[in-house]
C-alpha positions as a Python dict, from the first residue, in 0.01 Angstrom:
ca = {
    (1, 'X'): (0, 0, 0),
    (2, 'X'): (100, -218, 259),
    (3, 'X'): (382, -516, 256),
    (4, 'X'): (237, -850, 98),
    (5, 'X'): (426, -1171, 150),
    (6, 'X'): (543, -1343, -194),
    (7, 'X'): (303, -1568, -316),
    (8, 'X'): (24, -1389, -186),
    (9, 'X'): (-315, -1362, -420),
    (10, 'X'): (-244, -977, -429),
    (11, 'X'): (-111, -1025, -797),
    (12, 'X'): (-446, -1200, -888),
    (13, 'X'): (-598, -877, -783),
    (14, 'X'): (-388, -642, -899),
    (15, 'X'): (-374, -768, -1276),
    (16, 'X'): (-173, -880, -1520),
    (17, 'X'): (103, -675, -1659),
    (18, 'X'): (25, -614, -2040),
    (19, 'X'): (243, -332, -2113),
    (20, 'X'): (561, -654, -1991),
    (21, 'X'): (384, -882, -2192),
    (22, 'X'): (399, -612, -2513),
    (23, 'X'): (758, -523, -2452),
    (24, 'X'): (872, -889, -2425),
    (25, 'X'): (674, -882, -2782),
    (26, 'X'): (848, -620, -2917),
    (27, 'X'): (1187, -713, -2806),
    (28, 'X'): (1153, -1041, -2951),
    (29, 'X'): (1076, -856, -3297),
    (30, 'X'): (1380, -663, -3213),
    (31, 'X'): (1585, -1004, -3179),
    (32, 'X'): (1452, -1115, -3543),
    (33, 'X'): (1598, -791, -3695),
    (34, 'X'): (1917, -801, -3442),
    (35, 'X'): (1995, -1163, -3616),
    (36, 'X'): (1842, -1050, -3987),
    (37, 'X'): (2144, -759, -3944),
    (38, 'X'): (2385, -974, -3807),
    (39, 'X'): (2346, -1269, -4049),
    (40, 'X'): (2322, -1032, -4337),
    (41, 'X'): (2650, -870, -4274),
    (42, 'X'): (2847, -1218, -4129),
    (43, 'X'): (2723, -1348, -4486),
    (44, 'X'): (2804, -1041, -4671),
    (45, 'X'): (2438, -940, -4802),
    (46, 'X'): (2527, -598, -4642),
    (47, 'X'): (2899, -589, -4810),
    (48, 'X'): (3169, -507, -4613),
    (49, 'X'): (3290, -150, -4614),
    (50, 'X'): (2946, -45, -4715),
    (51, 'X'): (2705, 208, -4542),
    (52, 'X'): (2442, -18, -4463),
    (53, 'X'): (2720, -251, -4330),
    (54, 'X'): (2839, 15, -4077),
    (55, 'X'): (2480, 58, -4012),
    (56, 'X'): (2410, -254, -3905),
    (57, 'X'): (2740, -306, -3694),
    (58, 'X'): (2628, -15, -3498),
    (59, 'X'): (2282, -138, -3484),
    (60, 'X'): (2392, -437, -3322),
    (61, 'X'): (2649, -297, -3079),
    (62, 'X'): (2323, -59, -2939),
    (63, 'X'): (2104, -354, -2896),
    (64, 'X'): (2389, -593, -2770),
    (65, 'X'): (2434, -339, -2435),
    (66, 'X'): (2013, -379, -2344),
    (67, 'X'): (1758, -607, -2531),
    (68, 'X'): (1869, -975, -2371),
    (69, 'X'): (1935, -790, -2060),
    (70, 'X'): (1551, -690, -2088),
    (71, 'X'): (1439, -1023, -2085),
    (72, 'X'): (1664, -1163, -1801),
    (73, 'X'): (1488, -821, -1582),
    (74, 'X'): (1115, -931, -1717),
    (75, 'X'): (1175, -1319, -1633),
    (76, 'X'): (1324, -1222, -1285),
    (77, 'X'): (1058, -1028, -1196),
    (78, 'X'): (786, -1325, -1260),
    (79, 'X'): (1022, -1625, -1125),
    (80, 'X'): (886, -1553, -739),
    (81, 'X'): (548, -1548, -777),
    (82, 'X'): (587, -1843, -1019),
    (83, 'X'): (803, -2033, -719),
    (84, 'X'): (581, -1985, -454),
    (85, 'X'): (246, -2066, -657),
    (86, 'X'): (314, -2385, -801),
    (87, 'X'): (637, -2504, -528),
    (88, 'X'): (957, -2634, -614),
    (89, 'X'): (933, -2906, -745),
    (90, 'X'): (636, -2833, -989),
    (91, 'X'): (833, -2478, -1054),
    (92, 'X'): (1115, -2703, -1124),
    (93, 'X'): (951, -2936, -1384),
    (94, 'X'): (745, -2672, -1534),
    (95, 'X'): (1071, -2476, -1636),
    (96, 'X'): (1236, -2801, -1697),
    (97, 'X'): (962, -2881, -1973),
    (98, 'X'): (944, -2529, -2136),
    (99, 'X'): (1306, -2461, -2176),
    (100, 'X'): (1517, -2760, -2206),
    (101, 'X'): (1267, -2904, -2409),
    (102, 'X'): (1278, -2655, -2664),
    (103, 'X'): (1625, -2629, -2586),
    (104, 'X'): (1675, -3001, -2691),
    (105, 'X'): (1489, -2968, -2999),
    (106, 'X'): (1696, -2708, -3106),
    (107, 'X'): (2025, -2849, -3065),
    (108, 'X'): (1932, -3219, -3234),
    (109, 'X'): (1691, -3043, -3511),
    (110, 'X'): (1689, -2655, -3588),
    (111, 'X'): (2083, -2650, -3539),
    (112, 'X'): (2064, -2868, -3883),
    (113, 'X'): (1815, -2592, -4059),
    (114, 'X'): (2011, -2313, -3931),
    (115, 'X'): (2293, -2486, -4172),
    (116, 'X'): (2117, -2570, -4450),
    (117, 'X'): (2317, -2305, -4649),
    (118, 'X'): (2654, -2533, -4636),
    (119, 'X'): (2396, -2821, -4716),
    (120, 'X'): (2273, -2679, -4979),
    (121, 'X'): (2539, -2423, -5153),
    (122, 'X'): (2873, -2565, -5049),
    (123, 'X'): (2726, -2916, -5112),
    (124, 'X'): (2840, -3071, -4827),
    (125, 'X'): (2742, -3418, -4757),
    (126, 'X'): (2488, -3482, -4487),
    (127, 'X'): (2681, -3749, -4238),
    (128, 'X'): (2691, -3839, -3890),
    (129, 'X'): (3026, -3610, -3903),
    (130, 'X'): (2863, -3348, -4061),
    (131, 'X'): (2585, -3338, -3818),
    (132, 'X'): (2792, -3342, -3544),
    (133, 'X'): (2992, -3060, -3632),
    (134, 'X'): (2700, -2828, -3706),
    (135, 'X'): (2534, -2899, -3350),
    (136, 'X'): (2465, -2564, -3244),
    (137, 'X'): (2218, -2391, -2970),
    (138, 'X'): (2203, -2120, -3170),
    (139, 'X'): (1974, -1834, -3012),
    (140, 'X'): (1859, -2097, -2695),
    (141, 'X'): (2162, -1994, -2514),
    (142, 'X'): (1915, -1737, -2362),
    (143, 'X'): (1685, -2019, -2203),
    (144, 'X'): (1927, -2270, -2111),
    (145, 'X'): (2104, -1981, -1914),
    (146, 'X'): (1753, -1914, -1794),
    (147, 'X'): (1733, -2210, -1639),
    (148, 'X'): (2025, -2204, -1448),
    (149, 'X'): (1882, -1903, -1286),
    (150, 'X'): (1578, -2023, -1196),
    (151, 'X'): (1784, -2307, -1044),
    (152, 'X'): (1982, -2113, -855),
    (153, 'X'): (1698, -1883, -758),
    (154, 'X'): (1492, -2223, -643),
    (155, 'X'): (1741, -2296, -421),
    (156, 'X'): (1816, -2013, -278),
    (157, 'X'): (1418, -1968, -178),
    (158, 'X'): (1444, -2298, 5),
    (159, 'X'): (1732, -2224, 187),
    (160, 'X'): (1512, -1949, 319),
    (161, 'X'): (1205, -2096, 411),
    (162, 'X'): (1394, -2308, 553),
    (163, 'X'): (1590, -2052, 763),
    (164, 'X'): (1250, -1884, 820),
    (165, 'X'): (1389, -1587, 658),
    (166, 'X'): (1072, -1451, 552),
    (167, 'X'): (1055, -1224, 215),
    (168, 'X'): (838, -950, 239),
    (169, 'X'): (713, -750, -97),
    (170, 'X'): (667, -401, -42),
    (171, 'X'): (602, -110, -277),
    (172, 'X'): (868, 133, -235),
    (173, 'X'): (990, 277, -572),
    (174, 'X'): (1322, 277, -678),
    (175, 'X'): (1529, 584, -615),
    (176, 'X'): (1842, 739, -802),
    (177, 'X'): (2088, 633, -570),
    (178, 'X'): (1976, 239, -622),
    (179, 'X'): (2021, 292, -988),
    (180, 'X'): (2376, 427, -944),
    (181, 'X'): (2484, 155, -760),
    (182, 'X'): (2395, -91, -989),
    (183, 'X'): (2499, 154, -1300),
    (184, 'X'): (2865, 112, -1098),
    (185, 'X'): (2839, -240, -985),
    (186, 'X'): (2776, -341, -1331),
    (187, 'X'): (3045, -113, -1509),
    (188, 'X'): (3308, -309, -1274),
    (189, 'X'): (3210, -626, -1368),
    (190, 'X'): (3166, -548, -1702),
    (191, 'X'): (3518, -424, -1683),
    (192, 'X'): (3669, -709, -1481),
    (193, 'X'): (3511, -998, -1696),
    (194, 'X'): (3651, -802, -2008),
    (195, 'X'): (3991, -899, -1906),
    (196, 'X'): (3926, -1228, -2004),
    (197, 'X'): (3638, -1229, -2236),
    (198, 'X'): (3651, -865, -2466),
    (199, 'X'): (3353, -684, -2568),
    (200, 'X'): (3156, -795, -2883),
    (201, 'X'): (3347, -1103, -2934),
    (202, 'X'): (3709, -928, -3045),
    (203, 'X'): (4029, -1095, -3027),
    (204, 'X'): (4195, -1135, -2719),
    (205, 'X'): (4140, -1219, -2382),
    (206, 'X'): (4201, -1607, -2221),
    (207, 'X'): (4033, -1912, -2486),
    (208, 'X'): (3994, -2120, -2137),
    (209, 'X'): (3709, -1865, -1978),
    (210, 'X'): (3574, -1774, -2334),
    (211, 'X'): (3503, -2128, -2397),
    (212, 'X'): (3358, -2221, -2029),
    (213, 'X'): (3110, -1874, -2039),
    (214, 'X'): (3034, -2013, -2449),
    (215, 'X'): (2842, -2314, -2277),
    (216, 'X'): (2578, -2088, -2119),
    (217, 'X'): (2578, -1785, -2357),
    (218, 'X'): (2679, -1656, -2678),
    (219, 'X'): (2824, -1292, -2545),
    (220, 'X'): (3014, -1384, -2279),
    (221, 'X'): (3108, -1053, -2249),
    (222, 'X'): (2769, -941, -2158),
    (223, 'X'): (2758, -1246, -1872),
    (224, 'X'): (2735, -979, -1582),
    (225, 'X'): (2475, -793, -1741),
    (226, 'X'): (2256, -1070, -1719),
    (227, 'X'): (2288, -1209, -1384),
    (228, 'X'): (2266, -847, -1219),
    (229, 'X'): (1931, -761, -1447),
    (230, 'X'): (1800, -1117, -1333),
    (231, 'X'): (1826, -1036, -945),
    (232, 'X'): (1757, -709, -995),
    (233, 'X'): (1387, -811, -1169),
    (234, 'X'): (1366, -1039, -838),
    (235, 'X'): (1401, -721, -630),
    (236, 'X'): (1166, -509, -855),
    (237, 'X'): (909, -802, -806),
    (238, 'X'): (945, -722, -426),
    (239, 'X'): (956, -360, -444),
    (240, 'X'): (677, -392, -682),
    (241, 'X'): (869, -137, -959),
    (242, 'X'): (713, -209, -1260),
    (243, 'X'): (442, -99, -1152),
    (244, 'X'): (544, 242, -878),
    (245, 'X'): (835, 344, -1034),
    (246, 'X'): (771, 712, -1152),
    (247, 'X'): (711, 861, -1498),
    (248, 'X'): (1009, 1098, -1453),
    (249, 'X'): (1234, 790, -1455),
    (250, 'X'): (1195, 706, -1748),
    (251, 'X'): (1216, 1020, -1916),
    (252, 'X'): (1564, 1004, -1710),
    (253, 'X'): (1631, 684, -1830),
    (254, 'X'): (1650, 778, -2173),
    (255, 'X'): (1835, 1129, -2111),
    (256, 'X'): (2104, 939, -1952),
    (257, 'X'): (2134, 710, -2216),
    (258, 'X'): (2148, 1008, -2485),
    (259, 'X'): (2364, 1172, -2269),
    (260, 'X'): (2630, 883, -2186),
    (261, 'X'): (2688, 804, -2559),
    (262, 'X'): (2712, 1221, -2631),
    (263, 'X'): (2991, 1238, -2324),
    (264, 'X'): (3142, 906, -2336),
    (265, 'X'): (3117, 714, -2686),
    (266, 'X'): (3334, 991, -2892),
    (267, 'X'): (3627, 883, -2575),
    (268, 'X'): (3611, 561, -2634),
    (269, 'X'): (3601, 609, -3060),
    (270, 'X'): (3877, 853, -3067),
    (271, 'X'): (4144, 707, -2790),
    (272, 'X'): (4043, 371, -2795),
    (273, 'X'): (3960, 202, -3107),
    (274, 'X'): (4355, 162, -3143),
    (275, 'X'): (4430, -183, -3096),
    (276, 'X'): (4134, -230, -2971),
    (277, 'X'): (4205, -124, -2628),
    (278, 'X'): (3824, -39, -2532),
    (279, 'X'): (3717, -430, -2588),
    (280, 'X'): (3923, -490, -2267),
    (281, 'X'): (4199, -493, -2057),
    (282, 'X'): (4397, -261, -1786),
    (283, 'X'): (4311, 109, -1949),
    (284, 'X'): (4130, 391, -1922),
    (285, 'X'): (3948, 340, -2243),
    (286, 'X'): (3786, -37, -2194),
    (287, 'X'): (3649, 116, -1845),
    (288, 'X'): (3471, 412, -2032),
    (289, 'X'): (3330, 241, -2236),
    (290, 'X'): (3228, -44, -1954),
    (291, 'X'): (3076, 281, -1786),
    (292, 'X'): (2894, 371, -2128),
    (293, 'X'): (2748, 63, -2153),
    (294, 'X'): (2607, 13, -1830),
    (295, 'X'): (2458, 375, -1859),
    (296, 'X'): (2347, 299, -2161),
    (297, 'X'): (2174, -25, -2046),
    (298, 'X'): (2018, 80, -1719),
    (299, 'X'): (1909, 413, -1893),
    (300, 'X'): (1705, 237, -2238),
    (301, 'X'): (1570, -52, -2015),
    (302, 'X'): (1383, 225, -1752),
    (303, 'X'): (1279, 413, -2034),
    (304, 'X'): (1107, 153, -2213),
    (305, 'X'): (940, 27, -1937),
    (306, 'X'): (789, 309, -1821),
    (307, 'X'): (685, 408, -2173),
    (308, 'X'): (532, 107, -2227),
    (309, 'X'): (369, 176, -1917),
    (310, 'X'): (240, 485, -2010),
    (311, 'X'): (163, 422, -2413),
    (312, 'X'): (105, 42, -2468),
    (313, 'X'): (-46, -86, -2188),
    (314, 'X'): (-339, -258, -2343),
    (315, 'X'): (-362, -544, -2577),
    (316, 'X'): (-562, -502, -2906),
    (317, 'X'): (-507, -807, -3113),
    (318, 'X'): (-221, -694, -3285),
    (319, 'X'): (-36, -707, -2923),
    (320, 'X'): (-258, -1007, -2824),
    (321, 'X'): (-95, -1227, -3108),
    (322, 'X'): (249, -1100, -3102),
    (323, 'X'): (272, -1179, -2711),
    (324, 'X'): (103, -1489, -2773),
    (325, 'X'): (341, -1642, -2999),
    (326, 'X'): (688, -1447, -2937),
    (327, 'X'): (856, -1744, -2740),
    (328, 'X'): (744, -1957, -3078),
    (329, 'X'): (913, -1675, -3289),
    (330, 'X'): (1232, -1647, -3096),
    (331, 'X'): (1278, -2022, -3109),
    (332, 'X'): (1236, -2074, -3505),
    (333, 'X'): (1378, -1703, -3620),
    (334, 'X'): (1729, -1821, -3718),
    (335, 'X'): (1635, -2126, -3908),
    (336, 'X'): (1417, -1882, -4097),
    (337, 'X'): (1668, -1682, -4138),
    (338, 'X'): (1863, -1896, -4297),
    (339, 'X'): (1595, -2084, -4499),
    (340, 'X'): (1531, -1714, -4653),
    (341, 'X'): (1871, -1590, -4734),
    (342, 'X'): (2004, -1964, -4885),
    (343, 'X'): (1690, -1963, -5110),
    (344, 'X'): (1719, -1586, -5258),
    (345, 'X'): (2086, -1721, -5284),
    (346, 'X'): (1961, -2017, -5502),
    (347, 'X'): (1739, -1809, -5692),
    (348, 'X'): (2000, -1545, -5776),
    (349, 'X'): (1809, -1278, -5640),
    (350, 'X'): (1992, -915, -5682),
    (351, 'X'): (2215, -891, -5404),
    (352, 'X'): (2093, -503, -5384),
    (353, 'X'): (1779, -566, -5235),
    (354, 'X'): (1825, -925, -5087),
    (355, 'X'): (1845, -766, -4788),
    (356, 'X'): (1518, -608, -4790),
    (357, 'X'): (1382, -903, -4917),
    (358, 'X'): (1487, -1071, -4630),
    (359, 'X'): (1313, -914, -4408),
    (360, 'X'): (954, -836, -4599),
    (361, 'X'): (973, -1239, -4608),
    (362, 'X'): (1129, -1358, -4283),
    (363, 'X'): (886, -1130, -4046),
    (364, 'X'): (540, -1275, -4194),
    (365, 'X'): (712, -1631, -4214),
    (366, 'X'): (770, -1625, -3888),
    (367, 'X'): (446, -1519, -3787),
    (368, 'X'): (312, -1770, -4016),
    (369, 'X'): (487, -2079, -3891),
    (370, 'X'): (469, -1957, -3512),
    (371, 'X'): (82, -1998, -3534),
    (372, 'X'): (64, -2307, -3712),
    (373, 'X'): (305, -2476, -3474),
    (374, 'X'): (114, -2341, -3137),
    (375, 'X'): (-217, -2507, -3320),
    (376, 'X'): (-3, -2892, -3255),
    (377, 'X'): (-191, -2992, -2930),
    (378, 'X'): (117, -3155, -2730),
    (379, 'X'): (310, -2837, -2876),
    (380, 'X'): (126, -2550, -2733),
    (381, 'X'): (97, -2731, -2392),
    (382, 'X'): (507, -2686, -2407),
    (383, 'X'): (555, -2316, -2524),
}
C-alpha cells in the first residue's frame, strides 16, 4: 500500500470501519452497567460487605483501567480525517455543536434528573439553592474533555500546514517494541500523576490538582491514560492500525493482560493494600500496580479490537441500532439510572432483587428513550 496524505479520498474507498462502530456500541453498553454497578453499590442496593458488592468493586476497577480509554483511541483515530475534510473552522463548529451542546444540556437539565432521588426521598425543596448545588456534568466529562482535544489537535494541524510540515499516512503495522514504549510511558505517568491524584478516587494526594483535573474529568487519576490513547489513535489513523495490525496481536493483547494481573495484581493485594500505599505515592507497590494497569489497558484494548475485527465486523440490525443511538444512550444513562432505582425505592421493591431489576428495566429504557429522542428533527441533526 503506498503512503496517502491525510485527507485524501482513500478512506472513501477503503470503507467504513463497522467492527469501530460495534465496539464503540458495545462499550457504551459496558458504561450503562459500569454506572448500574457503581450507583448500586454508592447507594447500597449491593450492601456493603456483601459478595455481589465485592463483585462489583472489582468490576469497576477492571473497566476503570480500559473502556474510556477505548473511546479517547476510537475518537483519535477519526479526528484527522474529520479535520482535513470539513477544515477548521467547520471541524471546529461541528464539534462545538455536538459536544458542548449536549454538554450544556446536561449540566442545566439532566444534572437535576440525575438528583431526583434527594427530590423525591429526602424531600428536599426544589430552589434556586438547591439547583445550584446539584449542577453536575455527570458522565459528559468524557466529551467536554473531548473537546479540548480536538482543540488542541486543531491547532496543532495548523501550525503544520502552516510550517509545511506535511503528514503522510502510511500503513506500517504496529510492532512490539511501539507497544512497550507506550506500556512504559504510560506506567510513569500513571505513577507520577498518582502522587497527587491516587488511583480510584482514595484519600490522599493534593485537593488543589484533584480539584483543577475534576473540571475536565471525573478520574483524574486516569488523566494520562487518556491523552496518550488520544494521540496514540491519531498515530494509528496514520499508520492505518486498525485496520493492518495483525491477528496475533491481539491474541497477545489479551495474554498480556491475563498474564499482568496473574504476576502483578497478587503484589500489589498482598504488600500494598496497607494504607493504601498502591493508590499512590513514592513505593514500590503504587508503581506495580501503575505497571499493571497500563498492561492491563494496552493489552484488553488490542485484543478487542482485533477481535472485533475478526468476529463482528458487519452490522445486522441489532449492531445497526445500537451504533446508531449509543451517543443518545451514553448521554441519558445516569438520569435513567436514577429515575429507576428512586422509583423501585418508592415502590418498596425487595431490596434482593432491586438490583436485577435495575438493570432488566434501565437497558430497554434506554433504548426506548434513545430512539424516540433521535426521531426530534433539530435533535438528531445534533447527536
Amino acid at each position: 500500500m503506498t503512503s496517502r496524505h491525510i485527507g485524501s479520498s482513500s478512506l472513501q474507498k477503503e470503507g467504513r470501519l463497522y467492527f469501530i462502530d460495534n465496539l464503540r456500541a458495545a462499550l457504551t453498553m459496558l458504561v450503562v452497567l459500569h454506572h448500574l454497578v457503581y450507583f448500586s453499590i454508592y447507594n447500597e442496593v449491593l450492601s456493603q460487605g456483601s459478595i455481589g458488592a465485592v463483585m462489583g468493586l472489582l468490576f469497576l476497577a477492571f473497566n476503570q483501567t480500559f473502556f474510556m480509554g477505548t473511546f479517547f483511541l476510537i475518537s483519535g483515530y477519526f479526528v484527522p480525517s474529520s479535520f482535513e475534510r470539513n477544515g477548521a473552522t467547520r471541524f471546529i463548529k461541528d464539534r462545538f455543536i455536538r459536544f458542548l451542546v449536549p454538554f450544556i444540556f446536561y449540566v442545566l437539565i439532566l444534572s437535576q434528573v440525575q438528583s431526583i432521588e434527594v427530590y423525591m426521598l429526602n424531600q428536599e425543596p426544589f430552589t434556586w439553592q438547591t439547583y445550584f448545588s446539584h449542577l453536575t456534568y455527570g458522565p459528559m466529562w468524557y466529551v467536554e474533555l473531548l473537546f479540548v482535544f480536538v482543540c488542541l489537535y486543531a491547532v496543532w494541524a495548523k501550525f503544520m500546514s502552516k510550517n509545511k510540515l506535511s503528514v503522510v499516512r502510511q500503513s506500517k503495522p504496529p510492532t512490539y517494541t511501539m507497544l512497550a514504549i507506550f506500556v512504559m510511558i504510560l506506567a510513569v505517568s500513571y505513577f507520577i500523576i498518582r502522587l497527587w491524584v491516587p488511583a480510584l478516587d482514595l484519600p490522599g494526594g493534593s485537593p488543589k490538582v484533584r480539584a483543577f483535573v475534576g473540571l475536565f474529568t471525573a478520574s483524574g487519576y486516569d488523566l494520562p491514560q487518556y491523552v496518550g490513547l488520544f494521540i496514540l489513535g491519531i498515530i494509528a489513523y496514520q499508520r492505518n492500525w486498525f485496520r493492518n495490525t495483525p491477528d496475533s496481536m491481539g491474541r497477545a493483547g489479551f495474554g498480556i493482560a491475563i498474564g499482568a494481573s496473574i504476576l502483578l495484581l497478587p503484589l500489589v493485594l498482598i504488600f500494598g493494600v496497607d494504607e493504601l500505599q498502591f493508590s499512590g505515592g513514592w513505593n514500590w507497590a503504587s508503581l506495580v500496580y501503575s505497571l499493571w494497569e497500563a498492561l492491563f489497558c494496552v493489552g484488553v484494548i488490542l485484543g478487542l479490537i482485533i477481535f472485533f475485527r475478526k468476529r463482528v465486523s458487519r452490522q445486522g440490525k441489532s449492531w445497526s441500532f445500537l451504533s446508531a443511538h449509543s451517543f443518545v444512550i451514553y448521554i441519558i444513562h445516569i438520569p435513567i439510572i436514577a429515575i429507576v432505582m428512586a422509583g423501585l425505592k418508592v415502590i418498596h421493591f425487595p431490596p434482593s432483587f432491586m438490583f436485577l431489576a435495575m438493570i432488566l428495566i434501565t437497558i430497554p429504557l434506554c433504548f426506548l428513550l434513545s430512539y424516540i429522542i433521535r426521531q426530534i428533527p433539530f435533535v438528531s441533526k445534533i447527536i
